[in-house]
C-alpha positions as CSV (number, residue, x, y, z in Angstrom):
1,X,-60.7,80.2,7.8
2,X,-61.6,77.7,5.1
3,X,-60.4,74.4,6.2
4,X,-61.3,72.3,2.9
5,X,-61.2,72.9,-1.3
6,X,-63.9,70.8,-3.3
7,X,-62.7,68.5,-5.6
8,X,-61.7,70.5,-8.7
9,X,-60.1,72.4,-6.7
10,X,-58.0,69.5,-5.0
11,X,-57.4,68.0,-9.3
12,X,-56.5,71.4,-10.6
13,X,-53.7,71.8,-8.0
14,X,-52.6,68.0,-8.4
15,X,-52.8,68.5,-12.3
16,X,-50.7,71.6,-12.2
17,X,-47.8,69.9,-9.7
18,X,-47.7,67.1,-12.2
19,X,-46.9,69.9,-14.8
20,X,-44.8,71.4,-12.9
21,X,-42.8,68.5,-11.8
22,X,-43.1,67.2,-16.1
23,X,-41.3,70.4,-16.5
24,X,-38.5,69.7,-14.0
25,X,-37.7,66.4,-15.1
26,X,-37.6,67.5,-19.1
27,X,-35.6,70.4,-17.9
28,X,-32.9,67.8,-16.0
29,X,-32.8,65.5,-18.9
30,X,-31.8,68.7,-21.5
31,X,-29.3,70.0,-19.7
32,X,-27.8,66.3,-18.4
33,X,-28.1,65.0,-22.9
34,X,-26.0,61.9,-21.5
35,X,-24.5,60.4,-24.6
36,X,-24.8,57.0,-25.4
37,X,-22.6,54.6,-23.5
38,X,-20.5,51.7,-25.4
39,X,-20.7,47.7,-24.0
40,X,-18.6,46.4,-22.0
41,X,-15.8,45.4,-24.5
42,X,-15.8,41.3,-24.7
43,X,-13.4,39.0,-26.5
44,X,-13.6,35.9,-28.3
45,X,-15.8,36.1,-31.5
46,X,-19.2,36.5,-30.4
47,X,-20.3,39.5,-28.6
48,X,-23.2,39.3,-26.6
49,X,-24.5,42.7,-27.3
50,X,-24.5,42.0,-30.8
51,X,-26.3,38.8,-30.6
52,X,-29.5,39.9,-28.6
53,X,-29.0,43.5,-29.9
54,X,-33.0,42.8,-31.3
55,X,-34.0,41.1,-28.2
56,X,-32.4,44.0,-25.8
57,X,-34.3,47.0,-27.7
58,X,-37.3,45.1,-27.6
59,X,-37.2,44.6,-24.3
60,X,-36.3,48.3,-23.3
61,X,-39.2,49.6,-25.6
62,X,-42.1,47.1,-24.1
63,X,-40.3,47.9,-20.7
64,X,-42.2,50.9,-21.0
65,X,-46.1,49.9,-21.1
66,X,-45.5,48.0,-18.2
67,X,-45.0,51.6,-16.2
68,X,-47.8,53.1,-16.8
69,X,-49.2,54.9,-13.9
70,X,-52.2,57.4,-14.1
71,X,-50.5,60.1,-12.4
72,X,-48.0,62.0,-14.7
73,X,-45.2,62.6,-11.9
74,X,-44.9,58.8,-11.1
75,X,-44.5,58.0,-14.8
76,X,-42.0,60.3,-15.2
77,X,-40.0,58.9,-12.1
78,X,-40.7,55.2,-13.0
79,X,-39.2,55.9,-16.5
80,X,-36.4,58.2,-16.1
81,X,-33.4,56.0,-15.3
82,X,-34.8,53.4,-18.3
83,X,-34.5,56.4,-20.7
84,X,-30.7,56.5,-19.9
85,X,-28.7,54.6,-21.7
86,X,-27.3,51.5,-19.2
87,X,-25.4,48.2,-20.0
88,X,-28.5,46.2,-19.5
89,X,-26.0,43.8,-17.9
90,X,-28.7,41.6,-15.7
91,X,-31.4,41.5,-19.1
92,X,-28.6,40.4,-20.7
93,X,-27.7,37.1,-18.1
94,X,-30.7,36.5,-18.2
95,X,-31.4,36.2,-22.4
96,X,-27.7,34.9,-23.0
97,X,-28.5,31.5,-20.6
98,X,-32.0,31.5,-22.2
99,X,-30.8,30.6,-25.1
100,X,-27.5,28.8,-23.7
101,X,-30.0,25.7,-22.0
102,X,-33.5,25.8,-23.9
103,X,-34.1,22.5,-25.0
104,X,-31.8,20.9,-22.5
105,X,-33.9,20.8,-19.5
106,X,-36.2,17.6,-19.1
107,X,-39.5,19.8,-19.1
108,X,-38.6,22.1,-22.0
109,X,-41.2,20.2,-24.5
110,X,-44.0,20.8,-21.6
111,X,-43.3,24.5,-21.3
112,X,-41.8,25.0,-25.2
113,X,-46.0,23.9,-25.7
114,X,-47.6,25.7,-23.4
115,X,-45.9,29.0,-24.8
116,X,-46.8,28.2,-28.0
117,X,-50.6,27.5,-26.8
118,X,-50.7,30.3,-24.9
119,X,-49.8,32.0,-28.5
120,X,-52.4,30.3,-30.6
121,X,-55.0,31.3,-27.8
122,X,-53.5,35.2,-27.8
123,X,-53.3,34.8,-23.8
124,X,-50.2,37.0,-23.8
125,X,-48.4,37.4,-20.6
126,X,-49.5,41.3,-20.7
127,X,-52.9,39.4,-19.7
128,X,-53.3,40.0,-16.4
129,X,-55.2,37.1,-14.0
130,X,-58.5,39.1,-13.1
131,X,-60.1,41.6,-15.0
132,X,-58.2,44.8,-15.8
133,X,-60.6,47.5,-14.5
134,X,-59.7,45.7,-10.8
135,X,-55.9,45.1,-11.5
136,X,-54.9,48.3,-13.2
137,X,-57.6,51.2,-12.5
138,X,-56.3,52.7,-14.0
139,X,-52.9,52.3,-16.5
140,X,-53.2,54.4,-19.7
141,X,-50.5,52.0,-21.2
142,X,-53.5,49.1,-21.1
143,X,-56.5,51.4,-21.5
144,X,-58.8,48.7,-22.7
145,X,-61.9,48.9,-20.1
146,X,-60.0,50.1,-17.4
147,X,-61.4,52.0,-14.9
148,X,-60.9,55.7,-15.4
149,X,-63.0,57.4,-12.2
150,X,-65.0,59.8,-14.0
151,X,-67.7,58.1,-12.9
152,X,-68.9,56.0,-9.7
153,X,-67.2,51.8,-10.6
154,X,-69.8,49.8,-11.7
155,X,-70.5,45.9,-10.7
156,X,-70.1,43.7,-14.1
157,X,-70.7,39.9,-14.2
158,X,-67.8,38.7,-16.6
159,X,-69.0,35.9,-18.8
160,X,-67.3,32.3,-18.4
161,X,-63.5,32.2,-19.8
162,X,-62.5,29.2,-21.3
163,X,-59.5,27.6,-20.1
164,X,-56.3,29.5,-21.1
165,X,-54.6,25.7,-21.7
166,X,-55.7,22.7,-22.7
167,X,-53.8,19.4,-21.6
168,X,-50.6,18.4,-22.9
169,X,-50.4,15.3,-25.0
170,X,-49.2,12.4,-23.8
171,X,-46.4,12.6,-26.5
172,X,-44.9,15.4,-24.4
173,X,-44.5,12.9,-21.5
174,X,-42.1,10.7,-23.1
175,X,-38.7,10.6,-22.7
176,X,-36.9,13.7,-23.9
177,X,-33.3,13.8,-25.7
178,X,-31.9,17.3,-24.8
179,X,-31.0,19.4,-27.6
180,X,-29.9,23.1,-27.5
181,X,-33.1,24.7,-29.7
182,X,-31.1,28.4,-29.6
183,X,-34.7,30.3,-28.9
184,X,-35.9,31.9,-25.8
185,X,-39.2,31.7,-24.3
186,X,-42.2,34.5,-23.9
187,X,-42.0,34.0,-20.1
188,X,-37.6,34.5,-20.3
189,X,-37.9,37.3,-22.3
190,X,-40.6,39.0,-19.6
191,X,-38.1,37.7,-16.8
192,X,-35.2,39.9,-18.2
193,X,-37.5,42.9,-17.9
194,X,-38.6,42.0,-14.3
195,X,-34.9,41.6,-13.9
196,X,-33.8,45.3,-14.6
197,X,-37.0,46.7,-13.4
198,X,-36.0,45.8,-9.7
199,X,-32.1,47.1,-10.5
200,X,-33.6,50.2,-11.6
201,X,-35.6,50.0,-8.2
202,X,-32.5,49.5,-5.6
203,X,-30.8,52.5,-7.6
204,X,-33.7,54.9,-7.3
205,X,-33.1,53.5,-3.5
206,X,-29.7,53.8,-3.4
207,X,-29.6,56.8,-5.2
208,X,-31.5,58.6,-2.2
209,X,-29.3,56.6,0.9
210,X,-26.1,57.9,-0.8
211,X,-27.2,61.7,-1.7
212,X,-26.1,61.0,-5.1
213,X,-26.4,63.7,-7.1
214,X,-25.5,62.0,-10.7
215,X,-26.3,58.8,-12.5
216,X,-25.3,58.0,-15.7
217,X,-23.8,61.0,-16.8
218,X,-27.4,62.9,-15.6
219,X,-29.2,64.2,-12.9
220,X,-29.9,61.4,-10.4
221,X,-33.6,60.4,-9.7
222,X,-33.3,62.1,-6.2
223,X,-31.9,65.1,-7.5
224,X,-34.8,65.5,-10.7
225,X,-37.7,64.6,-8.9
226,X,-36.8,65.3,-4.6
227,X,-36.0,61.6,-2.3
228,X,-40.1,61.7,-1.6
229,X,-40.5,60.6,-5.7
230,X,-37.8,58.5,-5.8
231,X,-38.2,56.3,-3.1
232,X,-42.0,55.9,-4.4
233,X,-40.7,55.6,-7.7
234,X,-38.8,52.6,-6.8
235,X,-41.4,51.6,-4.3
236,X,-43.8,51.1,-7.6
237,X,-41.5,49.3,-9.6
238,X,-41.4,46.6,-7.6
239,X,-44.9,46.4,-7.7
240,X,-45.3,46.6,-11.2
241,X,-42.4,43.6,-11.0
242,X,-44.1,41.6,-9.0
243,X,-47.6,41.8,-10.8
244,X,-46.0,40.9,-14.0
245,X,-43.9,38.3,-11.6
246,X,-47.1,36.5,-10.9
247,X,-47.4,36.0,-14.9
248,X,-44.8,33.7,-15.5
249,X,-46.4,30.6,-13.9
250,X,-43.6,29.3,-11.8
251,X,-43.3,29.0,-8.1
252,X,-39.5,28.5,-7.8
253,X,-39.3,31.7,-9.7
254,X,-41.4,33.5,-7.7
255,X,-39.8,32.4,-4.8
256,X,-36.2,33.3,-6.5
257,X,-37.1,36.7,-7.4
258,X,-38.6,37.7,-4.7
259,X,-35.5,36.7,-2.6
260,X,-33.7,38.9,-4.2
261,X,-35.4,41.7,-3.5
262,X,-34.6,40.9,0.4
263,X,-31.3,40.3,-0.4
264,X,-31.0,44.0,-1.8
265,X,-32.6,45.2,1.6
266,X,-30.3,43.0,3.7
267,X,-27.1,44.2,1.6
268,X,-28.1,47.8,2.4
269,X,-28.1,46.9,6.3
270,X,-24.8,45.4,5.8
271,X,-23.3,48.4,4.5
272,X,-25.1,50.4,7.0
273,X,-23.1,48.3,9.3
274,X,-19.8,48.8,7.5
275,X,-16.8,47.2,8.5
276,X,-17.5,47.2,12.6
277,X,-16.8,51.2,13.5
278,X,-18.8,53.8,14.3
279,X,-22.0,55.2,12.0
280,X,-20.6,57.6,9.4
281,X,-21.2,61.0,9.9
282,X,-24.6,61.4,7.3
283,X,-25.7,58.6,9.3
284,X,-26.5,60.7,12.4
285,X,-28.1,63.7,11.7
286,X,-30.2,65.8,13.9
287,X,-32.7,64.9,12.1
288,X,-32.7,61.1,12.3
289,X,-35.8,59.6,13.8
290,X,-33.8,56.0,13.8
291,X,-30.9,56.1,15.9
292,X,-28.3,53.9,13.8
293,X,-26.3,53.1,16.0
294,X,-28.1,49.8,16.8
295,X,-26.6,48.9,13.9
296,X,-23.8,48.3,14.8
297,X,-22.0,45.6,16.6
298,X,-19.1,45.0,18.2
299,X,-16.2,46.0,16.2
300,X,-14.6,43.5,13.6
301,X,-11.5,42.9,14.8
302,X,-9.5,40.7,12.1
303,X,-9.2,41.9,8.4
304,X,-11.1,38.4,7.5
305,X,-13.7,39.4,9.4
306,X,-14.2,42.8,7.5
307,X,-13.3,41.1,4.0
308,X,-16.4,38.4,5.4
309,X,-18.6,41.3,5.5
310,X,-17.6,43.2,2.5
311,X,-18.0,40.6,0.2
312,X,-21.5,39.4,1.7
313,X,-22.7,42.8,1.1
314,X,-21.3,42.9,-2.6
315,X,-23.5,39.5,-3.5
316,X,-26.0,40.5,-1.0
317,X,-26.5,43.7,-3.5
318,X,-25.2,43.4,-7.1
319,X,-24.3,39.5,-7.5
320,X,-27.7,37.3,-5.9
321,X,-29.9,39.5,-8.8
322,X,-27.6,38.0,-11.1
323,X,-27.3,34.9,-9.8
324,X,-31.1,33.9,-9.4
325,X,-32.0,35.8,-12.5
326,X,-30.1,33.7,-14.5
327,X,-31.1,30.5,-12.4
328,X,-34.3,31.5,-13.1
329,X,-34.5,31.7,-16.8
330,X,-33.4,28.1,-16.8
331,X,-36.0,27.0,-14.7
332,X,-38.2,28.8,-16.7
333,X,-36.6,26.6,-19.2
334,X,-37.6,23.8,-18.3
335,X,-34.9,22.5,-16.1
336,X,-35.6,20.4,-13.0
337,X,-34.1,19.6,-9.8
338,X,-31.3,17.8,-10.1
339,X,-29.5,18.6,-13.6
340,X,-26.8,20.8,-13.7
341,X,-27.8,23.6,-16.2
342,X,-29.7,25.4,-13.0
343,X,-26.2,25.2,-11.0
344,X,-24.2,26.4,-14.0
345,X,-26.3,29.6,-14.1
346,X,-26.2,30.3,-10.1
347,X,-22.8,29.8,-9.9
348,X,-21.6,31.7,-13.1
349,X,-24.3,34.6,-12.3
350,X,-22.6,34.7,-9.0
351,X,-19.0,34.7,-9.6
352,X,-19.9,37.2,-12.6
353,X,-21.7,39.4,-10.3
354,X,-18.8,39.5,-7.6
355,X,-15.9,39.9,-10.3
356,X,-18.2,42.9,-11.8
357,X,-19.1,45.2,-8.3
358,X,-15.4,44.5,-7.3
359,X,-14.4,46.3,-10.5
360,X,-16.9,48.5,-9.8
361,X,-15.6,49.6,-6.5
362,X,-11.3,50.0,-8.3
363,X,-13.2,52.4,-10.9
364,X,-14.3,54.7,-7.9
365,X,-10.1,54.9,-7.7
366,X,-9.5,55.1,-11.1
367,X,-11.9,56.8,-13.1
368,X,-13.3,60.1,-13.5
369,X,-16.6,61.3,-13.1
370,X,-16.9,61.7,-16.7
371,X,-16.0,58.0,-17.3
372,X,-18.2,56.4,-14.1
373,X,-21.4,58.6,-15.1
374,X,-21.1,59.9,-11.3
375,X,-19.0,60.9,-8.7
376,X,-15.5,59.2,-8.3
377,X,-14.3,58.8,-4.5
378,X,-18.3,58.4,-3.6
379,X,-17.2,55.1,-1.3
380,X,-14.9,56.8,1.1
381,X,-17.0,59.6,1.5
382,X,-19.9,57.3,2.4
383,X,-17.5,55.7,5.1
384,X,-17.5,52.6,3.3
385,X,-14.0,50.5,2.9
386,X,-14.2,48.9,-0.2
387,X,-11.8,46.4,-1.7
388,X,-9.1,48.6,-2.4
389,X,-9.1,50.5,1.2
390,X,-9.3,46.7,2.5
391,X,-6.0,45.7,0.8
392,X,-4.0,48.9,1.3
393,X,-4.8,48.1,5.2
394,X,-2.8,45.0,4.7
395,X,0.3,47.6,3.5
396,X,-0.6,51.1,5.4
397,X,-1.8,50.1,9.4
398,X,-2.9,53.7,9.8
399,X,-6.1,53.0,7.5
400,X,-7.1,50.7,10.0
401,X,-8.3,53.7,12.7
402,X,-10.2,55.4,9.7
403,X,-11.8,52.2,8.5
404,X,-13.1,52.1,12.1
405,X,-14.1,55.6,12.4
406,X,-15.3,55.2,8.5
407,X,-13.4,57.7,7.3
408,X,-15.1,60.6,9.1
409,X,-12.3,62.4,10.9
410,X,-10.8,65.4,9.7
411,X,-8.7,64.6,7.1
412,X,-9.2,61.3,6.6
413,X,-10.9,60.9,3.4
414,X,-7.5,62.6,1.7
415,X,-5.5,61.0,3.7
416,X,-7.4,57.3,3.1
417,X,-6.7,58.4,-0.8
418,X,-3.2,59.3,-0.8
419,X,-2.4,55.8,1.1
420,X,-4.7,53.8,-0.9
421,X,-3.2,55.5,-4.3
422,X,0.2,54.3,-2.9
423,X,-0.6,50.7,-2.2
424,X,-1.7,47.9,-4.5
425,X,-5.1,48.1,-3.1
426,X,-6.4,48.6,-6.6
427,X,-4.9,46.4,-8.3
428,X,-5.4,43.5,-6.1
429,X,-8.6,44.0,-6.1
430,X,-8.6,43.6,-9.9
431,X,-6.7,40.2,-9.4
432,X,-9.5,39.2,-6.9
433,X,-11.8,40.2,-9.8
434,X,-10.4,37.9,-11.9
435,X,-10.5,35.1,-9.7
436,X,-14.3,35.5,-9.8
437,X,-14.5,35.8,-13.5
438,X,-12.7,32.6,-13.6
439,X,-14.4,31.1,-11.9
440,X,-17.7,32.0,-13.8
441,X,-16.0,30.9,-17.3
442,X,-14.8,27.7,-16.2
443,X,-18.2,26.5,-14.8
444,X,-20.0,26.8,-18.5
445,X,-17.7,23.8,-19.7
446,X,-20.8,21.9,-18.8
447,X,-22.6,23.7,-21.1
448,X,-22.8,22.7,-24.9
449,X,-20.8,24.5,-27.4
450,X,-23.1,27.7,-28.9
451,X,-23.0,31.2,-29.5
452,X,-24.7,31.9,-26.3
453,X,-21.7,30.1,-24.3
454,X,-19.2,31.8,-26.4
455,X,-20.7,35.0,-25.7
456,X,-20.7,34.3,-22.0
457,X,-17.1,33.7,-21.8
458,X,-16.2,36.5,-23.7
459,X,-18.2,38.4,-21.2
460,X,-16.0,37.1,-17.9
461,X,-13.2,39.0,-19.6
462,X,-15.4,42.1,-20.9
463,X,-16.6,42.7,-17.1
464,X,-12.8,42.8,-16.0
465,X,-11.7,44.7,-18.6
466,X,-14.2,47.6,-18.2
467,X,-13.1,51.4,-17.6
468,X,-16.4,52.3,-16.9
């Protein structure tokens, strides 16, 4: 019995799975053809989509070379949920407080220079730190001397490389009168795709945890390519995030950014744990190798208690990326420890993000499947008590036992839905929403006036507003 294949064997059956699995995912996308989806509506007179509209297809069309992968089937899985349309919501944050605080922050002259240096001397932030046929071996999206492995790698000496900056002047020093400049930065704009690029990450995750079989009106990740792709797929984002990451020259961003991506991971645990009961019933399987229920606690007795842990687990997972993204594009700015404009964006991105996942969870109620781009009622079926099951609690005690037992008796889920439909679960969850929002709009009053901070507030009443 032959126990080996030489190599062309081995590439001719890896080159005809990476057809094969090409096929599948072309296949998916015809028969999903998910139709473009409108912004969140806004009010007020500047809308936010139309004001970066340039800046947001830019950044969705360079998105792209920063995926490239030398193995078809991970390219495909990397840029599947990017080719769907999305609200770009986080990119968006991000851009809108770029250009809300440049030239406000007492640093923005150093690093206003040292993007436009980096400019004259064409070190772009595509550049990477070491040579590219060690970093990249091998990309076909930056094919210059990359390693390709048709033959044994070869030792080079590099020659010397100037300096990529040269000093500041001392003019730069001096005291600095802040002055909104309306432009955003090289190293902002590269932040906003870092930004969604670990959002499209956790839903390639999520996608596989919750079984989902649609997103965005198409086949799901899991569902196009299997949960092995998927989970690499988003496994290789976040790599590709944090190289380019590394780029943008700024320790307190690093250090942001990659706290989020912990955050996502503690969220997930947190609704592992749900609200104190029992594991939900596609949370022990057979075929488990973790037993889950070590998970789990001692039940939550108080409805604070499960309201603690609901809404920790909604910043945990939508809100912190928001909140540090958009922290982090004003540091990136230019702004220090100590002034305000850093605090502004942390606690709008925040309260934003809250106000947005808690609509989120009354659309699961109140939409169709059509409308959310995936299955409606997914929350209860996951065992997971959501805002609106929380609140009808307060008016039906019965929901208590089936939050415990998250939903998984017989019966339950319809039941949970009947009860919920009958309370004001839904919309007191909107009014909570709101709060949030509120919140976020009254905090950029210590922002100047501009069409940035007009299009921020108008977005606080866009996210509540939403059907979808």
């Amino acid at each position: 019995m032959r126990l080996w294949s030489s190599p062309v064997t081995v590439s001719m059956r890896i080159a005809s799975n990476a057809r094969r699995i090409a096929r599948h995912a072309r296949h998916h996308s015809a028969l999903a053809q998910p139709q473009p989806r409108p912004a969140p509506p806004t009010s007020g007179k500047t809308d936010p989509y139309v004001l970066l509209a340039p800046h947001l297809e830019q950044l969705r069309t360079s998105l792209l070379t920063l995926l490239g992968s030398s193995h078809p089937s991970l390219n495909a899985i990397a840029q599947y949920y990017f080719l769907h349309p999305s609200k770009q919501l986080r990119p968006l944050l991000v851009l809108l407080f770029a250009r809300a605080t440049n030239g406000l922050g007492a640093e923005f002259p150093q690093v206003n220079w040292a993007a436009d240096n980096a400019r004259a001397r064409q070190q772009e932030l595509d550049a990477p730190l070491t040579r590219k046929d060690v970093l990249c071996d091998w990309n076909p999206s930056m094919p210059d001397h990359t390693a390709s492995f048709e033959s044994a790698f070869e030792l080079r000496i590099p020659p010397p490389q100037p300096s990529p900056y040269t000093p500041p002047p001392p003019l730069l020093h001096q005291t600095h009168s802040p002055a909104l400049t309306h432009t955003m930065l090289p190293t902002q704009l590269r932040l906003a795709q870092i930004v969604e690029m670990i959002h499209v990450a956790s839903l390639l995750h999520d996608d596989v945890l919750d079984k989902s079989p649609l997103r965005r009106g198409a086949a799901s990740a899991p569902a196009a390519f299997g949960n092995k792709l998927a989970v690499l797929g988003g496994d290789f984002l976040l790599g590709r995030a944090s190289a380019a990451l590394s780029r943008l020259g700024s320790n307190e961003v690093v250090e942001l950014i990659a706290s989020v991506i912990a955050n996502l991971v503690e969220g997930e645990i947190l609704q592992m744990k749900g609200n104190g009961g029992e594991a939900a019933p596609s949370s022990s399987s057979a075929g488990n190798d973790i037993d889950l229920k070590c998970l789990h606690s001692s039940p939550l007795s108080t409805p604070s208690d499960k309201w603690s842990i609901y809404l920790k687990k909604t910043y945990l997972k939508t809100a912190s990326l928001m909140a540090k993204g958009a922290r982090a594009a004003v540091v990136l700015g230019g702004c220090r420890e100590g002034e305000v404009w850093k605090e502004v964006a942390y606690a709008y991105g925040r309260n934003l993000g809250i106000a947005f996942q808690l609509i989120d969870d009354t659309l699961d109620f109140s939409s169709s499947t059509a409308q959310l781009g995936k299955p409606g009622f997914a929350d209860l079926r996951l065992g997971l008590a959501t805002g609106p099951a929380l609140y009808a609690a307060e008016e039906f005690p019965e929901l208590e036992a089936m939050i415990g037992r998250r939903f998984g008796g017989d019966g339950d889920v319809e039941t949970a839905l009947t009860l919920i439909s009958s309370s004001r679960g839904v919309e007191r969850t909107r009014e909570l929403a709101r709060v949030h929002a509120e919140k976020a709009r009254e905090v950029l009053a210590f922002l100047p006036r501009s069409e940035a901070r007009d299009a921020l507030e108008g977005l606080t009443e866009g996210v509540v507003r939403r059907q979808w």
